[in-house]
C-alpha positions as CSV (number, residue, x, y, z in Angstrom):
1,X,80.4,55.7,111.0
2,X,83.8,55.8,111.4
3,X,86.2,58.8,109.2
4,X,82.5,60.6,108.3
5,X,81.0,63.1,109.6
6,X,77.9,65.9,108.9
7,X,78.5,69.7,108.2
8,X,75.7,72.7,108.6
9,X,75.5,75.8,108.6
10,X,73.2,78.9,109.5
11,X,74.0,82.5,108.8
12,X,71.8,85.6,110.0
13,X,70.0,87.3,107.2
14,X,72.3,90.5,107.2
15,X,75.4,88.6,106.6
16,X,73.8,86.5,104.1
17,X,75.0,87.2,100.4
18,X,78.8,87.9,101.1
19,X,80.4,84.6,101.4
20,X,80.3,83.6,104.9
21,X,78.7,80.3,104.9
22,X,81.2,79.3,101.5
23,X,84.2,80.4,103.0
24,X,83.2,79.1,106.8
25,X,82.6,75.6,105.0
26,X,85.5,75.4,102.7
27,X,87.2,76.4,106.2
28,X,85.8,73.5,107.8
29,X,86.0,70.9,105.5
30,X,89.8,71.7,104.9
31,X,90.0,71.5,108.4
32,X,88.1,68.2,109.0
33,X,89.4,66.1,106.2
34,X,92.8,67.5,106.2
35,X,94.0,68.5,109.8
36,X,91.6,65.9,111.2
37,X,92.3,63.3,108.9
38,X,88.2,62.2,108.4
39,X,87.1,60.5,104.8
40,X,84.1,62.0,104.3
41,X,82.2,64.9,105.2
42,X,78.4,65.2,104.4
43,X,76.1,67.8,104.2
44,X,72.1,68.2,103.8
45,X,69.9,71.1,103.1
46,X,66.4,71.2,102.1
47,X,65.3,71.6,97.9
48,X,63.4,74.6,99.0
49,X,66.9,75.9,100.0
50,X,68.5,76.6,96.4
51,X,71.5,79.3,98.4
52,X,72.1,76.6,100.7
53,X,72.7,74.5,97.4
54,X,74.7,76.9,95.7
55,X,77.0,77.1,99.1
56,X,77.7,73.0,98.7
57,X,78.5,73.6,95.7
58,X,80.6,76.8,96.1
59,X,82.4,75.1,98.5
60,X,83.6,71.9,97.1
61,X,80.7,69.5,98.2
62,X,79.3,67.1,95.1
63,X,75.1,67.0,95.2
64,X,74.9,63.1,95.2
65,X,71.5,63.2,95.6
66,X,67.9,63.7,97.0
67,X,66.0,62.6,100.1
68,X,62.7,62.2,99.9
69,X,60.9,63.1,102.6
70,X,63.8,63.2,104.9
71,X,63.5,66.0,107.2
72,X,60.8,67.7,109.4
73,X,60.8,71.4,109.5
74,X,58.1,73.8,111.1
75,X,56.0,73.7,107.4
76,X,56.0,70.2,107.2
77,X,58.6,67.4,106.0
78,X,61.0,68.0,103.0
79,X,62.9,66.5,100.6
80,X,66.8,66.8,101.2
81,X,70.1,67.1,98.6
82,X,72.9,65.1,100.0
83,X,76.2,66.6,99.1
84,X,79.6,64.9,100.0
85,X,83.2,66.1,100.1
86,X,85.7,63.2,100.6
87,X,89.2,63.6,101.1
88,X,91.6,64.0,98.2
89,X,88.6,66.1,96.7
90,X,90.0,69.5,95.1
């Protein structure tokens, strides 16, 4: 689609816990829907994930939802929030 894009992130266990991923994502999306002039800018994690939630949600994204059943990962498939920043979000 055009003006959207997806946004992920992975952080190594030792620097987990001290604000890399938030502030690497507010980075990002202030950088994508700003400077790059995109409208929206989603991002997924799965429910078994709930730092990965609190990151969206650290860094501006709005949980909008859930997937059911929407990704596969090594244990099996999992349900997935869909968070969404669009510009002229604070």
């Amino acid at each position: 689609m055009d003006g959207v894009a997806d946004c992920t992130y992975w952080v190594l266990s030792a620097a987990r816990g001290r604000g890399v991923a938030t502030g690497a994502t507010v980075a990002v999306a202030r950088w994508a829907l700003h400077d790059r002039g995109l409208h929206r800018l989603e991002l997924q994690h799965s429910t078994a994930n709930p730092a990965s939630c609190r990151v969206a949600a650290k860094a501006g994204f709005t949980l909008e939802g859930t997937l059911r059943s929407a990704m596969r990962h090594p244990d099996g498939w999992h349900d997935m929030h869909l968070h969404a920043r669009v510009a002229g979000d604070p």
